[in-house]
C-alpha positions as CSV (number, residue, x, y, z in Angstrom):
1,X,-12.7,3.0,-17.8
2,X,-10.0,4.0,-15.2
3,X,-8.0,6.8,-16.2
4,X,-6.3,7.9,-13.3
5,X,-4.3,7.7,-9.7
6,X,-5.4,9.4,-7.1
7,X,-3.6,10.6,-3.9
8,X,-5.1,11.1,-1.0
9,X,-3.6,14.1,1.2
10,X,-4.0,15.6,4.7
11,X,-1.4,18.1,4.7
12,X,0.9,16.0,6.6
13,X,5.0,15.0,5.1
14,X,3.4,11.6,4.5
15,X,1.0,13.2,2.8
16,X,3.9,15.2,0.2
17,X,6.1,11.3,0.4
18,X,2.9,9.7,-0.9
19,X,2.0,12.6,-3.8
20,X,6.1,12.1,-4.5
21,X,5.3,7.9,-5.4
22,X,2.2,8.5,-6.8
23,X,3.5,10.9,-9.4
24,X,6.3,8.9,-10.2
25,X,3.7,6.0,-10.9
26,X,1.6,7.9,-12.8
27,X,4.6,8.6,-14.9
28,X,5.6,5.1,-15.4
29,X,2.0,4.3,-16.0
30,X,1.4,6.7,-18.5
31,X,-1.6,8.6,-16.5
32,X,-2.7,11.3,-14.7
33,X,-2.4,12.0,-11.4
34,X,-5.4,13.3,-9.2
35,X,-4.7,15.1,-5.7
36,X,-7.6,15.2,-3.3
37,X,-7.2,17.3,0.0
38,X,-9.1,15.3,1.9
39,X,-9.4,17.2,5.3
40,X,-12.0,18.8,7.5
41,X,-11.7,22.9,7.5
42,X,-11.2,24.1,11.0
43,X,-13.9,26.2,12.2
44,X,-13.3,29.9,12.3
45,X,-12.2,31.5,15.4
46,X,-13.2,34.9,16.8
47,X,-11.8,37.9,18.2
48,X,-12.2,38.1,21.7
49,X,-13.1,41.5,21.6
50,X,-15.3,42.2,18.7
51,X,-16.3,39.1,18.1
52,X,-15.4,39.1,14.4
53,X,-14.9,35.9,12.5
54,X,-11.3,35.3,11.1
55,X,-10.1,32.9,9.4
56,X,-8.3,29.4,11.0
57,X,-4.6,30.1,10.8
58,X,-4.4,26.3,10.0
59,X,-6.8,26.5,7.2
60,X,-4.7,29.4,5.6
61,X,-1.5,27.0,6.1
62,X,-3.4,24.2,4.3
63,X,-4.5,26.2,1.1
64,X,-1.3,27.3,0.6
65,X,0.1,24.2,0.8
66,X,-2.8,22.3,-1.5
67,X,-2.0,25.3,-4.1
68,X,1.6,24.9,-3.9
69,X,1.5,20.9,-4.5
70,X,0.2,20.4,-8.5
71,X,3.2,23.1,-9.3
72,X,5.9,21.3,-7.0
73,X,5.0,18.0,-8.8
74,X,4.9,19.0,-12.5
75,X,8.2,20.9,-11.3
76,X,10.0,17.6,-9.9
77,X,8.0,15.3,-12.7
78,X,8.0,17.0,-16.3
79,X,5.4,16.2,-18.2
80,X,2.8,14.7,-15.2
81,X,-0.3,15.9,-16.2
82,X,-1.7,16.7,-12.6
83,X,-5.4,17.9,-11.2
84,X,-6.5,19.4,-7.6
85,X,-9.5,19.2,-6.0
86,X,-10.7,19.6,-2.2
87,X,-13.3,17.7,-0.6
88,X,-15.8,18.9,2.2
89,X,-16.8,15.2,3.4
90,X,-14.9,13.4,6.2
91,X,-11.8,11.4,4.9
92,X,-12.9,7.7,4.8
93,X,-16.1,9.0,2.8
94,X,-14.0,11.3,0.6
95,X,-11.0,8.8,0.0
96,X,-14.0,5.6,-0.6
97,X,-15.2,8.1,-3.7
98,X,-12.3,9.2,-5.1
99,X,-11.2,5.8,-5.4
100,X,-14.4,4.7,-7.5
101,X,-12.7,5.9,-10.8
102,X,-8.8,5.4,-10.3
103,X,-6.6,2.5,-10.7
104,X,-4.6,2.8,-7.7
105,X,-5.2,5.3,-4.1
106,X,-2.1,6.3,-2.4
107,X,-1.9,7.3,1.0
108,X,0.5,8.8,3.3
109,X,1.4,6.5,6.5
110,X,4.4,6.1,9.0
111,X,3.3,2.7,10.2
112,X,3.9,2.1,14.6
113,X,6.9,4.5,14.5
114,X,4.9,7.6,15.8
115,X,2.1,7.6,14.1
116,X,1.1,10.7,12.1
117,X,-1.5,11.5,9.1
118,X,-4.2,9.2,7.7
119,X,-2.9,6.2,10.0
120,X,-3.3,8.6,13.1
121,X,-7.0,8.6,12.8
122,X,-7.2,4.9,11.7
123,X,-8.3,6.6,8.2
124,X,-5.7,4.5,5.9
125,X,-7.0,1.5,7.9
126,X,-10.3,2.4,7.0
127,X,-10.2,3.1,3.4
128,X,-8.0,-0.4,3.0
129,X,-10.4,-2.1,4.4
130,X,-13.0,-1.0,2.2
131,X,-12.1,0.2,-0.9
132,X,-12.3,-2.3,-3.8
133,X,-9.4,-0.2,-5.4
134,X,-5.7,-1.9,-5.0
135,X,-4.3,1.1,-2.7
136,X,-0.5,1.8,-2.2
137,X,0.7,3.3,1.6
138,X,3.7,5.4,1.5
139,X,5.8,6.2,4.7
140,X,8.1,9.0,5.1
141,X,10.5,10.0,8.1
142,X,12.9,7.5,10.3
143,X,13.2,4.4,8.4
144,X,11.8,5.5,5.5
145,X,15.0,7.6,3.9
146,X,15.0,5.0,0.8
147,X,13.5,7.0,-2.1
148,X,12.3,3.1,-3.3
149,X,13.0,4.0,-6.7
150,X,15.2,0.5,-6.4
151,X,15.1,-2.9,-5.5
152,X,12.7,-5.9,-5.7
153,X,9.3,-6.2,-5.8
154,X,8.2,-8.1,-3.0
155,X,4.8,-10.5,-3.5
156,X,3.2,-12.1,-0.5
157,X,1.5,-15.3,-1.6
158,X,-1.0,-17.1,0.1
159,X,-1.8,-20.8,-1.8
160,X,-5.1,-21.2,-0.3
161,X,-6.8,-17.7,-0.7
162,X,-4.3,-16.7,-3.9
163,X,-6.0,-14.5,-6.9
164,X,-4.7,-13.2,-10.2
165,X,-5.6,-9.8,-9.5
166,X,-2.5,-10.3,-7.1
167,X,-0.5,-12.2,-8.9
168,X,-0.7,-9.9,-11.7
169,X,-0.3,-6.0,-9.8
170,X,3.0,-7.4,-8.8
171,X,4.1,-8.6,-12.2
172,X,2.8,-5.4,-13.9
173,X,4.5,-3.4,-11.0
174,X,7.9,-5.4,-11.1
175,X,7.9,-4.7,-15.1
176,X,7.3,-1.2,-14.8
177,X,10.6,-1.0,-13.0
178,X,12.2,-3.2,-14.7
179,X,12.7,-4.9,-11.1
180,X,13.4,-8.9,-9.7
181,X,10.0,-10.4,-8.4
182,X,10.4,-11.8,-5.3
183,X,7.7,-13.9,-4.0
184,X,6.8,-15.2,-0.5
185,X,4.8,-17.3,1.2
186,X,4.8,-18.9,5.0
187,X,3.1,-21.7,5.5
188,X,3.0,-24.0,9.2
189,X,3.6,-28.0,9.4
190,X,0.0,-29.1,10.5
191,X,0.7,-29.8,14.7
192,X,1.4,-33.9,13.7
193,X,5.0,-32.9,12.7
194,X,5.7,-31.9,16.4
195,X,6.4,-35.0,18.7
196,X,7.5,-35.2,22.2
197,X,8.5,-32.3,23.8
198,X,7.7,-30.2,20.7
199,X,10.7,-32.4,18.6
200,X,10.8,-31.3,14.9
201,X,9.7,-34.6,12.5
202,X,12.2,-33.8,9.4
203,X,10.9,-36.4,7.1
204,X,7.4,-35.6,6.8
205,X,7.8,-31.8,6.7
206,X,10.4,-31.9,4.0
207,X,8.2,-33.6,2.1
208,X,5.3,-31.4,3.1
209,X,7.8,-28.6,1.8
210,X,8.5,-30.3,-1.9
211,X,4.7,-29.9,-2.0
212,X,3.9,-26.8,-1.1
213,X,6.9,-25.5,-3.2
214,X,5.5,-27.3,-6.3
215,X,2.0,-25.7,-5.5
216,X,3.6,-22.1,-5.3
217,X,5.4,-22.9,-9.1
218,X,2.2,-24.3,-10.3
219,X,0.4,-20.8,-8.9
220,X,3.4,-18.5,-10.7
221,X,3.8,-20.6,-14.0
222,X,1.7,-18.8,-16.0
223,X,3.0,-15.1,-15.2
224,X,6.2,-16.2,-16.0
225,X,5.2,-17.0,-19.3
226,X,3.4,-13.6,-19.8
227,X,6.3,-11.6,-18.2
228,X,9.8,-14.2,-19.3
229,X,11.3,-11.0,-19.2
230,X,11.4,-10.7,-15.1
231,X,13.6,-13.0,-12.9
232,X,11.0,-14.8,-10.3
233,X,13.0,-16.0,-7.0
234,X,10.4,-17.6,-4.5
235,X,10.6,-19.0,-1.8
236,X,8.1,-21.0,0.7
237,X,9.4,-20.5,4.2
238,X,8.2,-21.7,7.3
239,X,6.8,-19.7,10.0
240,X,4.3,-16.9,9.6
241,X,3.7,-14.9,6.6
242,X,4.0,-11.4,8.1
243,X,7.1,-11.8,9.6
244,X,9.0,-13.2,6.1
245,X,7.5,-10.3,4.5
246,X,9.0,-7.7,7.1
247,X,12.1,-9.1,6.8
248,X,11.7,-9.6,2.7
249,X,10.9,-5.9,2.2
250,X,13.9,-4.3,3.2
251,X,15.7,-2.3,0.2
252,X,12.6,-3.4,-1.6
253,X,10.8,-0.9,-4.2
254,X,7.5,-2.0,-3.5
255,X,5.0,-4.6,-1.2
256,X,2.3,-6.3,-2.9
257,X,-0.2,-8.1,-0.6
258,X,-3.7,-9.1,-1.4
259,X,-6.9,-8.4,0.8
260,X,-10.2,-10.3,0.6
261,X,-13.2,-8.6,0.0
262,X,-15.1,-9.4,3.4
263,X,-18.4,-7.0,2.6
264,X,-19.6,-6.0,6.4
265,X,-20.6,-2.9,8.0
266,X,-18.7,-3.0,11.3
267,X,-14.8,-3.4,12.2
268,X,-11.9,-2.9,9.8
269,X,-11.6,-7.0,8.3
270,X,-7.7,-6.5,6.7
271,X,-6.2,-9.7,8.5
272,X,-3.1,-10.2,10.5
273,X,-0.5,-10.3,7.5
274,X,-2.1,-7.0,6.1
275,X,-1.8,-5.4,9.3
276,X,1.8,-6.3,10.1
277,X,3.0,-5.2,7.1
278,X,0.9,-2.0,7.1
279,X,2.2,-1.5,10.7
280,X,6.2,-2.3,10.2
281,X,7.3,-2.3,6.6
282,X,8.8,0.8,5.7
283,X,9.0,0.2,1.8
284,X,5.7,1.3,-0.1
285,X,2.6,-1.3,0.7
286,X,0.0,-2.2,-2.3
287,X,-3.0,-4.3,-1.0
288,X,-5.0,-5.3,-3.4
289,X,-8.4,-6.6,-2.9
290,X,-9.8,-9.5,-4.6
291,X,-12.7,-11.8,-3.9
C-alpha cells in the first residue's frame, strides 16, 4: 500500500517551494510527508598547509538546512506528520527509489526562466521520464509568486492516448480543493481541410469539431457522475495542445498531464506537450504516467 508523499530536495528555493506544496498536499490528503535530501556530499577540502581534512563549507550549509526543514514544515503545517532522510546515491537513482512506495514525488523546478535545481542537471527530466509514480514539479521565483492555493485545475486531454489514471488524478485533485475542472484538448483538421493557398474549409471542420467535442463528453461522462459535485468546463480547441495548456494554466492551482509509459533504456521519452508545459507553465505540473 502507498502511504506517503515524498519530496525530493537539493537544497535549492525550488527545493523549500516544492516541500511548501507537498506538505500542503499531504495535508489535504490525509498522509505523511517524506523529505529525501537527495544530493551528492562535496568532497572534503584540505588545508594547504597541513594538509588536514575539513569539512565542505557547502556540506555544513546543507545539513543545517536538511535539519532545519521537518521543523519549518510542522511549524507552517500543524499537524503534518513529517520524516527526513538523506541519500548517498546520485539523484535520478535516489528520486527513482523513493518514489517506489509514495503516491505522488514532488520536485522543485523553475522551468526555461534560469534554470536552477533538479531541472539544471536535467534530473526532474529524468525522474519524469521514468518513474511510474504520478510526480508533481513546483517552480518558485519570477513568475511563480502565486502561492496556487487557488484557481482551476487544469486537465490536458488527449482522445487518442487518454487513460483513467488521468482522468481521475485530476478529479481527485480538483475535489481536494474544492476547485473548477477545466479540461483541454488540441486537436488539428487532418491537411484536406486546407485548400488553395492554405484557405480554411469551414464546413467540414465544424463538423469535424461537433465530433471531437462529443468524443471528449463521452471520455469525461463518467467522472462527472462520480464527482457531480465539481463544475467540468471543456473545451476542444484547435491548434496544438501545449500551447492551450500554457495559456490555460495561468492563475491555475494545478496541471494535470498524462505521460506514456515508453519502457527504454536511452533518451528521456516525455513528449512534446509534457515538455512544453514542464518548460513554461509556472503553476504546479502533475504528469502522470499510464500505459
Amino acid at each position: 500500500m502507498l502511504r506517503n508523499i515524498t519530496v525530493g530536495l537539493d537544497g535549492s528555493p525550488e527545493s523549500l517551494a516544492a516541500a511548501d506544496w507537498a506538505a500542503r498536499e499531504a495535508q489535504l490528503r490525509d498522509t505523511p510527508l517524506r523529505l529525501v535530501h537527495a544530493w551528492r556530499w562535496q568532497p572534503r577540502t584540505h588545508t594547504s598547509l597541513t594538509g588536514t581534512p575539513i569539512p565542505s563549507p557547502l556540506n555544513d550549509l546543507r545539513r543545517d538546512w536538511a535539519e532545519r526543514l521537518p521543523a519549518r514544515l510542522t511549524e507552517r503545517h500543524p499537524g503534518l506528520r513529517v520524516s527526513a532522510e538523506q541519500s548517498a546515491e546520485w539523484p535520478v537513482a535516489a528520486l527513482l527509489a523513493a518514489s517506489g512506495d509514495a503516491d505522488l514525488l514532488v520536485l522543485g523546478s523553475r522551468g526555461l526562466s534560469g534554470v536552477t535545481g533538479f531541472l539544471a542537471a536535467s534530473v526532474a527530466l529524468w525522474v519524469v521520464a521514468r518513474t511510474e509514480r504520478p510526480v508533481v514539479l513546483v517552480r518558485a521565483g519570477e513568475g511563480a509568486e502565486n502561492d496556487h492555493m487557488t484557481g482551476d485545475v487544469v486537465l490536458g486531454l488527449g482522445l487518442e492516448n487518454s487513460d483513467d489514471s488521468v482522468i481521475g488524478f485530476a478529479f481527485h485533485a480538483a475535489s481536494r480543493r474544492a476547485a473548477n475542472l477545466r479540461v483541454v484538448h488540441g486537436w488539428k483538421p487532418p491537411p484536406s481541410s486546407y485548400g488553395y493557398g492554405e484557405a480554411f474549409d469551414i464546413e467540414p471542420n465544424a463538423e469535424l469539431g461537433t465530433q471531437v467535442r462529443r468524443r471528449l463528453a463521452d471520455a469525461l461522462r463518467p467522472w462527472r457522475s462520480k464527482f457531480p459535485g465539481i463544475e467540468v468546463n471543456e473545451q476542444a480547441l484547435i491548434g496544438t495542445a501545449g500551447s492551450h495548456l500554457v495559456d490555460a494554466s495561468r492563475n491555475a492551482a494545478l496541471v494535470v498531464i498524462g505521460r506514456r509509459n515508453r519502457r527504454t533504456p536511452f533518451g528521456n521519452h516525455i513528449g512534446p506537450v509534457t515538455h512544453a508545459v514542464l518548460h513554461h507553465v509556472a503553476a504546479p505540473v502533475a504528469v502522470v504516467p499510464h500505459d
